[in-house]
Rosetta silent file (secondary structure, phi, psi, omega in degrees, C-alpha in Angstrom):
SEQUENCE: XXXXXXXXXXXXXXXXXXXXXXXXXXXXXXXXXXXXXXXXXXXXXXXXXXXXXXXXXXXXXXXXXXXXXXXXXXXXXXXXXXXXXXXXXXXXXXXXXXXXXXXXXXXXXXXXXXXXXXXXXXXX
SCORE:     score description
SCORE:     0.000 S_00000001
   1 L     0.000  125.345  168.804 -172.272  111.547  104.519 S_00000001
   2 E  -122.114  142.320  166.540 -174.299  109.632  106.783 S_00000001
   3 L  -139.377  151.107 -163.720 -177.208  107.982  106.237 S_00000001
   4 L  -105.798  123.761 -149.899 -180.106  106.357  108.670 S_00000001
   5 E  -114.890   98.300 -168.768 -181.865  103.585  107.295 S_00000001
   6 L    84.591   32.743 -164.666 -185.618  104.000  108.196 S_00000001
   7 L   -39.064  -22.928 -165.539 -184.954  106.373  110.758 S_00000001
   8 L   -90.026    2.708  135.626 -189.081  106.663  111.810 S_00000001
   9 H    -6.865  -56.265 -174.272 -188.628  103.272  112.735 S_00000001
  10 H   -76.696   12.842  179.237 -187.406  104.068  116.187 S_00000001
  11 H  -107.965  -38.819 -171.901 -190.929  105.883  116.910 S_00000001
  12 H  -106.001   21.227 -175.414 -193.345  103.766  115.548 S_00000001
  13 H  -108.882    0.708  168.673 -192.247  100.755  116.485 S_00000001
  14 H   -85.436  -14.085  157.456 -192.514  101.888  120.264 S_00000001
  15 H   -66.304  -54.726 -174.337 -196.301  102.208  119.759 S_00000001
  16 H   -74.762  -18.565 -165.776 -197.021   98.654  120.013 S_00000001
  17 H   -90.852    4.572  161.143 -194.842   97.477  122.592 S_00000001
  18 H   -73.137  -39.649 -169.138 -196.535  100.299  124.625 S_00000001
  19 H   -88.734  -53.289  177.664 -199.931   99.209  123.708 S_00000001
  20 H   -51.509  -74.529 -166.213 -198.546   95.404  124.411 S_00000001
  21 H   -39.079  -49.220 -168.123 -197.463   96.542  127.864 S_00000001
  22 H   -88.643   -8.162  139.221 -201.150   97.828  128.528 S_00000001
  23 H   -95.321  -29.716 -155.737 -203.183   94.446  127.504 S_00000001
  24 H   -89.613  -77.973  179.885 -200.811   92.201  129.085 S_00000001
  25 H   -28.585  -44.882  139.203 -201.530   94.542  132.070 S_00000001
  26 H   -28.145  -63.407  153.404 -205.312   93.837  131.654 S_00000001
  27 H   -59.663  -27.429 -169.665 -204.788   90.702  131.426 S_00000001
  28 H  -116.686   24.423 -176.486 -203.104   89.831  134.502 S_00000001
  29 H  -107.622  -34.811 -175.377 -205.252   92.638  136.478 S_00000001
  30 H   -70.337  -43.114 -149.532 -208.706   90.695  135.380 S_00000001
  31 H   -33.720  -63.338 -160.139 -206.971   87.168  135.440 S_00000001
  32 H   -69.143  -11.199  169.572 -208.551   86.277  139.012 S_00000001
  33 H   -76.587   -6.762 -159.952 -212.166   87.471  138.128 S_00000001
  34 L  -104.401  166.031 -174.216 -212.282   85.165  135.121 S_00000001
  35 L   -89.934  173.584  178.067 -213.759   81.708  134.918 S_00000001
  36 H   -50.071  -55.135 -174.193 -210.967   78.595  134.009 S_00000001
  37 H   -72.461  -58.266  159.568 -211.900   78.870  130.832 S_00000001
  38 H   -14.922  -75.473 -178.083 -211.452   82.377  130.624 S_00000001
  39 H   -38.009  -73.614 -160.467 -207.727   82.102  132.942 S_00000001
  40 H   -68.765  -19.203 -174.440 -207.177   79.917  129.791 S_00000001
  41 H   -91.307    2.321 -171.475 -207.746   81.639  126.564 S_00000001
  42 H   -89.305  -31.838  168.104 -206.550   84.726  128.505 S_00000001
  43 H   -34.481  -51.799  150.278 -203.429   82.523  128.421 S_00000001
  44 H   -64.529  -70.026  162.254 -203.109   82.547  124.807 S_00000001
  45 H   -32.815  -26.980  165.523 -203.739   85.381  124.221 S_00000001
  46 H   -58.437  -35.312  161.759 -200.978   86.575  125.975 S_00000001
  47 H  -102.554    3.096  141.523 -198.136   84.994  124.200 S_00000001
  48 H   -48.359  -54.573  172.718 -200.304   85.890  121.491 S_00000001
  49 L   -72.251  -22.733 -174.802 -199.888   89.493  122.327 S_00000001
  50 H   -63.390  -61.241 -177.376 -196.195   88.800  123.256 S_00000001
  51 H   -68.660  -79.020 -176.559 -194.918   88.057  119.689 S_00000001
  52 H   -49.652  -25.015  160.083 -196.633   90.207  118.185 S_00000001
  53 H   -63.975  -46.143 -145.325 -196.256   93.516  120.448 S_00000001
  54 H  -125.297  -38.564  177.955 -193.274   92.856  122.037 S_00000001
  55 H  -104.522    2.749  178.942 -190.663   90.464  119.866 S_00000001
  56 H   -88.127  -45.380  177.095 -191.595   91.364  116.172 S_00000001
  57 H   -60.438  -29.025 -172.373 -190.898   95.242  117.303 S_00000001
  58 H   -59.014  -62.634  174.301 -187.997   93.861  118.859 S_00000001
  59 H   -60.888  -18.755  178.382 -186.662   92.124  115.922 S_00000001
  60 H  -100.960  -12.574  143.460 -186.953   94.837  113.558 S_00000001
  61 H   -48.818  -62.338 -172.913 -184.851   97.250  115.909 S_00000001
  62 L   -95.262   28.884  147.895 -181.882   95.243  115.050 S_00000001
  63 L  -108.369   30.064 -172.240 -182.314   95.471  111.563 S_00000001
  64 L  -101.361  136.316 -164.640 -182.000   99.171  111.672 S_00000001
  65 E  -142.762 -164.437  179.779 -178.444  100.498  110.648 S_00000001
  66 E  -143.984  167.114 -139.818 -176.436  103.219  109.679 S_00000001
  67 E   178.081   90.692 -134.155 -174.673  103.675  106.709 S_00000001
  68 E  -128.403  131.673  169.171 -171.726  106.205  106.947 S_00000001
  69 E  -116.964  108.849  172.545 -168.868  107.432  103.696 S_00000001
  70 E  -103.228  107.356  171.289 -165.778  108.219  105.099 S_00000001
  71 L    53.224   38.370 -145.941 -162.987  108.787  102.947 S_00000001
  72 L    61.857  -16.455 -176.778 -163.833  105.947  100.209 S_00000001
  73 E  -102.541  114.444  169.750 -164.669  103.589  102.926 S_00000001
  74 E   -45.326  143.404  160.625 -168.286  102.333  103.715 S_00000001
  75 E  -152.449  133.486 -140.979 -169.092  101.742  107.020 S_00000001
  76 E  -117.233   98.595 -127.769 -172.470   99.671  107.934 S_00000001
  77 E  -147.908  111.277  166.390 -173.199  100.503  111.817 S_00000001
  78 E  -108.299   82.071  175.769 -175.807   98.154  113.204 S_00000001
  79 L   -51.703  -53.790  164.052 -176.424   99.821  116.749 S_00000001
  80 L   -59.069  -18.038 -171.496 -178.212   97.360  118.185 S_00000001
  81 L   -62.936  -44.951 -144.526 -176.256   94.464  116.948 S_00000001
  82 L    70.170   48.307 -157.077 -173.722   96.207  118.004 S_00000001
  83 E  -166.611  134.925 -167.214 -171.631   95.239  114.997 S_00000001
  84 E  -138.326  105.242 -165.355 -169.919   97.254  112.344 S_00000001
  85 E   -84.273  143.729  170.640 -169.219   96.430  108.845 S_00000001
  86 E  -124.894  139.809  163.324 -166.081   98.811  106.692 S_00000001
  87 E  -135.582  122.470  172.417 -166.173   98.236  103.144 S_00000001
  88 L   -87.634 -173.071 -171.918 -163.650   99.380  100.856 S_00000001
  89 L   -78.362  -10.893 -173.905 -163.484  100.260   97.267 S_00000001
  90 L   -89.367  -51.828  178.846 -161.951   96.462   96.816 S_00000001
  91 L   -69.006  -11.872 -165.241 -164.480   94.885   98.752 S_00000001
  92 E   -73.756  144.868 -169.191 -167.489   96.620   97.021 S_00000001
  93 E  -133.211  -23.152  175.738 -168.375   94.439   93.826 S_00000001
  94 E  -178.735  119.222 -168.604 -171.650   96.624   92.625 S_00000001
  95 E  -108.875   90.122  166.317 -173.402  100.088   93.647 S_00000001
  96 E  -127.060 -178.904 -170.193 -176.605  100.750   92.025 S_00000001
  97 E  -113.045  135.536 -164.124 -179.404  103.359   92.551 S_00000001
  98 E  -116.643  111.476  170.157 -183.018  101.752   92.144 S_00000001
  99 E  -110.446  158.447  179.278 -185.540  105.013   91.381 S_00000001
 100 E    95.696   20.189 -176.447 -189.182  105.166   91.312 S_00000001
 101 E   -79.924  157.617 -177.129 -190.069  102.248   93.907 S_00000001
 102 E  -127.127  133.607  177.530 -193.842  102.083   94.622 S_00000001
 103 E  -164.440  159.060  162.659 -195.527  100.733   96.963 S_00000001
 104 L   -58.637  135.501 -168.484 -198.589  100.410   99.020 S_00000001
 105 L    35.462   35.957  172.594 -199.557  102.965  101.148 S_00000001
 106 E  -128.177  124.737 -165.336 -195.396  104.215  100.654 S_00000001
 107 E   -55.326 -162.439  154.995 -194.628  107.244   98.798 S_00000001
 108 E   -47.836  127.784  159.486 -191.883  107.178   95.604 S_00000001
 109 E  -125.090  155.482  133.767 -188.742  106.511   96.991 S_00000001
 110 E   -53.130  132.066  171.370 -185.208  106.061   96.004 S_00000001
 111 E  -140.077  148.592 -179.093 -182.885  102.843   97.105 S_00000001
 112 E  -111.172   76.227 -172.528 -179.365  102.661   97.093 S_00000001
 113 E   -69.257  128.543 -175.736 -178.431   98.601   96.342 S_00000001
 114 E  -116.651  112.936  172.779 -174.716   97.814   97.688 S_00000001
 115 E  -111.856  176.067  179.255 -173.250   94.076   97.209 S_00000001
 116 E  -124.930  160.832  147.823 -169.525   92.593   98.140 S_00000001
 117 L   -24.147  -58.693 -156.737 -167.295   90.440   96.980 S_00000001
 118 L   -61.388  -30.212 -165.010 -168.461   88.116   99.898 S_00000001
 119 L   129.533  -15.489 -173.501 -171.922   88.028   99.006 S_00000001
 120 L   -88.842 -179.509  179.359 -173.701   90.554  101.340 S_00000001
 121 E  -167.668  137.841 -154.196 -175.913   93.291  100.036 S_00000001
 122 E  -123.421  139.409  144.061 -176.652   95.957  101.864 S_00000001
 123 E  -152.101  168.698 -177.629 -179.383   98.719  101.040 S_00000001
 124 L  -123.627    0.000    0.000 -180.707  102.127  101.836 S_00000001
């Protein structure tokens, strides 16, 4: 069984840094028509638009995982990280099912809570 944890993630989070790409281009097409004060607040805006378009989309790609049961053994596949957690039945310390989450503007869902021995907790 595999499972993909937020999978429409990889679609919508490619709308803004598209839409980022296409004001920053705006910005730097107008830049020499503008007055100083303009050039500056165009300035801001820009690494205004930067975090928010372009590294908040960023950052929430590599929280996106994978989440795979092989033979008794978990295994917790962070593709962007590039980094891959296996959990056994020894390492696993408590597996519960949360039903009925609610949420704004998010239908009913299920979650799947996972903790370790170690301390992490994983869910889907």
């Amino acid at each position: 069984m595999k499972f993909k944890v937020r999978p429409f993630l990889y679609y919508l989070l490619s709308i803004p840094i598209i839409f980022g790409i296409g004001l920053i281009a705006y910005f730097i097409i107008n830049y020499p028509n503008r007055t100083e004060t303009q050039q500056n607040a165009a300035i801001w805006t820009g690494l205004i638009i930067l975090v928010l378009l372009f590294v908040l989309p960023i950052l929430s790609f590599k929280k996106l995982k994978e989440i795979e049961r092989i033979n008794g053994t978990w295994k917790v596949n962070y593709p962007y990280l590039k980094r891959t957690i296996l959990l056994d039945n020894k390492s696993v310390k408590e597996i519960t099912i949360v039903e009925g989450i609610t949420g704004r503007n998010v239908p009913q869902h299920e979650q799947i809570n996972i903790s370790t021995i170690d301390g992490q907790k994983f869910y889907i």
